[in-house]
N, C-alpha and C positions, 0 to 999 in steps of 0.2 A: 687710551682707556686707563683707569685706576681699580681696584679691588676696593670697595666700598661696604658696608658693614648694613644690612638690609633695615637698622634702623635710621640711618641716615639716609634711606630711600626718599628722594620728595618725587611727587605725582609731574608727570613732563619730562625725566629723564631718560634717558637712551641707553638700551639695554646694550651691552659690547661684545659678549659672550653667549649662547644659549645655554639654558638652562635646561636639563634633563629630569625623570621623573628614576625614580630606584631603580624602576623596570628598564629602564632604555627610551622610553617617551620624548618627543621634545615637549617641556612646559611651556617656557616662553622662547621667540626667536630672534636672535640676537638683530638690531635694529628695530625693535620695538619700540613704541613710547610708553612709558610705564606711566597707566594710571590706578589708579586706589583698588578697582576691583583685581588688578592682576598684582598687584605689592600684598593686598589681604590673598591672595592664593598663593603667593610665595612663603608666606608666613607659615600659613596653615601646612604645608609641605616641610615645614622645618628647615627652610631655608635658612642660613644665617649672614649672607653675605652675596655679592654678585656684582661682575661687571659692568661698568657704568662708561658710557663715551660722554664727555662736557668738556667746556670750554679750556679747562685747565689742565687736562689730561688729553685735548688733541693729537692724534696723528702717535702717540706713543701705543705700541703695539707688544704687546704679553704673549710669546708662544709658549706653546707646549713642548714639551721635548719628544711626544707622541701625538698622534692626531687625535682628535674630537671619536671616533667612531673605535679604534682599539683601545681604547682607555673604558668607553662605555663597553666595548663586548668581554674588555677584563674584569670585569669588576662584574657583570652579569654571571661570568664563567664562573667567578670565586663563589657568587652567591649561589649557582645551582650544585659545585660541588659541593659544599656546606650541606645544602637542604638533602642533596643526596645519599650523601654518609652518613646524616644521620636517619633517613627513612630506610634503607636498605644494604650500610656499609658497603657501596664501591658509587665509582664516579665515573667520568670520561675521559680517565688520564691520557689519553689519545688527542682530544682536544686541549688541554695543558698546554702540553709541550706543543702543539703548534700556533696557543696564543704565543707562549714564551717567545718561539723564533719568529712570532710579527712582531715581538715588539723590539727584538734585539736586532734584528734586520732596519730597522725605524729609528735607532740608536745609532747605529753604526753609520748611517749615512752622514750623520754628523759630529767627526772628531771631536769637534772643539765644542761642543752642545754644554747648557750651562741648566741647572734644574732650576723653576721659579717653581714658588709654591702656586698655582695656577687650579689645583684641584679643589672645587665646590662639594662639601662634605654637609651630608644632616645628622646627627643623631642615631637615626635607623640603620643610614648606610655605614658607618664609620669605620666597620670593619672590613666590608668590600673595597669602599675607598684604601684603604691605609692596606691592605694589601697588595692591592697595586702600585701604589707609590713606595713600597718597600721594597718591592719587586722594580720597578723603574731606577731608583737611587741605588741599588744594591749593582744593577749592572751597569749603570753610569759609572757605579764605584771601580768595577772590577774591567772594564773597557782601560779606563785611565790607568791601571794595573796592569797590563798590558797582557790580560790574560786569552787564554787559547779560545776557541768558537766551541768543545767540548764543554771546557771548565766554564764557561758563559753561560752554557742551557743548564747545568747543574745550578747555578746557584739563585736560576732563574725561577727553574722550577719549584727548589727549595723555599724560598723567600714568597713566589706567588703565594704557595701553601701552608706557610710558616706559622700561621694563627687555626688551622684547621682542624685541630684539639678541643678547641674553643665550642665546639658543637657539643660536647660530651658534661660542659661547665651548665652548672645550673643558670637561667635566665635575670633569676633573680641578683645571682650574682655579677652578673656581665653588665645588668643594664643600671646597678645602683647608685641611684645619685648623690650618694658620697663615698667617702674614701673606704676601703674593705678594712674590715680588722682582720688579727691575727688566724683568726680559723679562714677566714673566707678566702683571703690572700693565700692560706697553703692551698685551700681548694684551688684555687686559679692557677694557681705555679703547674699545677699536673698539665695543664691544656699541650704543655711541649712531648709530656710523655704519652698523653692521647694523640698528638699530632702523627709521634712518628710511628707509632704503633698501627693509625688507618692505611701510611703510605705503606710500610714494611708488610702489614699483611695483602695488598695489592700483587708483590713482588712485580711492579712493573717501575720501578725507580731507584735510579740511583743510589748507592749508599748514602753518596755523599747529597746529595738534595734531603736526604730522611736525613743527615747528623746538621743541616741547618735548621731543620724543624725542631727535632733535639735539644740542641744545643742555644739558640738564639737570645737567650736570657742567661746563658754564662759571660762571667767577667772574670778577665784578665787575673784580678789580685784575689779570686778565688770564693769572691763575693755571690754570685749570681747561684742559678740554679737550671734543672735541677740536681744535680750532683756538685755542683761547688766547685767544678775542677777550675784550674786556672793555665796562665803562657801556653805552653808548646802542646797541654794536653789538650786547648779548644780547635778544633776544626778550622784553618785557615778561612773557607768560606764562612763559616758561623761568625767569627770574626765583624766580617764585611756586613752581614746582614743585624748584626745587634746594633751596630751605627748608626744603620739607615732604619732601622725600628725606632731604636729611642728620637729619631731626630726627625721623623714624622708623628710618632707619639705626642712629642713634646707643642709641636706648634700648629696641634689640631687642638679646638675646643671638644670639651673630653662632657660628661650629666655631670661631673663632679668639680671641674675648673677650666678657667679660658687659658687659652693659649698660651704659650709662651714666644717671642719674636726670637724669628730665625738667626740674627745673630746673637742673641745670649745664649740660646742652643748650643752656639759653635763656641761660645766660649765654655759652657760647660764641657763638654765634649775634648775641648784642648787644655782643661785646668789641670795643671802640675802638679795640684795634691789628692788628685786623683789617678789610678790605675787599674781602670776600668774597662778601657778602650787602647787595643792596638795604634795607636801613635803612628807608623808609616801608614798605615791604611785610615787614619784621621784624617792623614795630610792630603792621601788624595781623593777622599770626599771631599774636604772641603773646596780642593779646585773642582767640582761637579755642581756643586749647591752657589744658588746664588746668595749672599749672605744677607742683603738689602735685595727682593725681587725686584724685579720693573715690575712700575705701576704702585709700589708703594710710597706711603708718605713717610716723612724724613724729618726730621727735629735736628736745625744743624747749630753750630756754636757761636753761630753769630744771632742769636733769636730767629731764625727766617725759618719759613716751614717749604718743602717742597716734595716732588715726586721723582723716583726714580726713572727715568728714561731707558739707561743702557747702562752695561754690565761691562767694565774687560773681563778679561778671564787672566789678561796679566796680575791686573790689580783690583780683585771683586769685591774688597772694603772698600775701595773710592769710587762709585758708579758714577757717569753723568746723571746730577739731579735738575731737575726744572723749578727754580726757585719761584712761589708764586705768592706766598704771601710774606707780607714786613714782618718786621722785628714785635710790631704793637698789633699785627693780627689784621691788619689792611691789607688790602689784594695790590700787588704791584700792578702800576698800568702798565706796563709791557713787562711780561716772563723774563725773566734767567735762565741761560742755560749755564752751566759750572762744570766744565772738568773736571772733579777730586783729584784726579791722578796726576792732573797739571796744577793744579792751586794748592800750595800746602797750608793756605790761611785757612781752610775751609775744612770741618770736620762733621761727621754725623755723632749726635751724639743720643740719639734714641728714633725710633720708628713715631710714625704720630699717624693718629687715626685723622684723615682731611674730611 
């Protein structure tokens, strides 16, 4: 299967994933045939992309690093606390914490587990989505940190809830399809101090979970906000979760710009003349993140275009790619497959939409 961009949808294609509705609904079911009236219903749901199985992406398989059915009851969860706190300021912090320990229980069975970017986002949901993939990358992050099953549900819970502020920001401003100016962006910087101020008045959460809500937009060289602090004064867990924010941020399509590809992310992220970002806890997100996902397409040095396959986790710059088409844009009759990690003539040198 490949991730495919719902405008290069053609009618006859075979769906590889299911697709969900905001609610939890299934839309479509994965192994369908996609024809015109269900591509104009993906559309109209703000679909912007979707798994496809065809010829050139057989037999390659894209998991999740959580299942199909916890991912949808998180992202369900995030949106009824949301809707909650702001009808009646309190939520279900009881169910919280026991999505958190299903997903870190789901985590943990697999050490060596590698994140693909796999999560199907619209527009509406974008914030439910990305809080659970910040919540997923943050304990991917802090697993490979080798940290305790206490200091885990802290930063679990933290990061779930880490944009929950964001209910208190005017609408107008959340949803503007372009970029804020100067007054609107300080509005929006509060969402951290509205965050931790829902959880703090609960009194049923950690400190430390409230100083990742807090804190999640501070940086390092004293840049971020809201208070500006920077090193030893930001929260170790704060840390961890402003990584896995900017860097699901970064490579979601946002009303105001598309994506960015997941390894220019990590080149940002790891740039020298920046001092933004904890550096030990850069190093081991990036062994968490796959840098090329499986299932994406590839731009390699020799003109040839192809799809990711598989991942090491020794060496997640060079995945196995599936070369399929020439240097002049012709489909090979018979695929490639390439080891990167074993051919050093072979380089990626951009992502490419197939």
């Amino acid at each position: 299967m490949r991730k495919i961009s719902l405008k290069n949808v053609k009618s006859g294609m075979v769906l590889a994933k299911t697709v969900y509705t905001d609610d939890g609904r299934v839309l479509l079911n994965e192994g369908v045939l996609l024809r015109e009236p269900f591509i104009s219903r993906l559309h109209s749901c703000k679909i912007k992309e979707i798994y496809v199985e065809d010829e050139i992406s057989k037999g390659i398989v894209v998991d999740d690093v959580i299942n199909n059915q916890t991912r949808m009851e998180a992202k369900i969860l995030v949106k009824n606390v949301m809707n909650e706190s702001k009808i009646n300021n309190r939520f279900n912090f009881e169910q919280v914490k026991e999505t958190v320990d299903k997903i870190i229980d789901e985590l943990m069975e697999n050490p060596h587990i590698i994140y693909n970017l796999t999560d199907i986002k619209t527009v509406d949901n974008y914030t439910f989505s990305h809080s659970v993939n910040v919540c997923v990358l943050s304990l991917i992050t802090a697993i490979k940190l080798g940290l305790t099953q206490p200091e885990l549900k802290c930063i679990g819970v933290g990061s779930l809830l880490h944009d929950v502020g964001k209910i208190v920001i005017d609408e107008a401003i959340l949803k503007k399809p372009s970029e804020l100016n100067d007054e609107e962006f300080n509005e929006m910087k509060k969402h951290t101090l509205f965050g931790y101020e829902i959880l703090n008045k609960t009194g049923e959460f950690e400190p430390d979970s409230e100083k990742i809500v807090l804190e999640h937009h501070e940086r390092l060289d004293g840049s971020g906000y809201p208070f500006g602090i920077k090193g030893e004064e930001i929260h170790p867990f704060s840390k961890i979760v402003a990584i896995a924010d900017v860097y699901d941020a970064l490579t979601s399509d946002r009303i105001y710009r598309k994506r960015i590809g997941s390894h220019k992310v990590i080149e940002y992220l790891t740039n020298p003349c920046l001092n933004h970002f904890d550096q030990a806890v850069v190093k081991s997100f990036i062994k968490s993140v796959a840098i090329y996902p499986v299932g994406t397409g590839v731009l390699l040095n020799t003109g040839e275009k192809g799809i990711v396959v598989r991942i090491s986790e020794a060496s997640p710059a060079r995945p196995l790619v599936r070369i399929v088409y020439n240097s002049d844009g012709s489909v090979k009759d018979n695929y490639v497959e390439v080891d990167l990690n074993k051919v050093s003539t072979y380089t990626i040198l951009d992502t490419y939409e197939l």
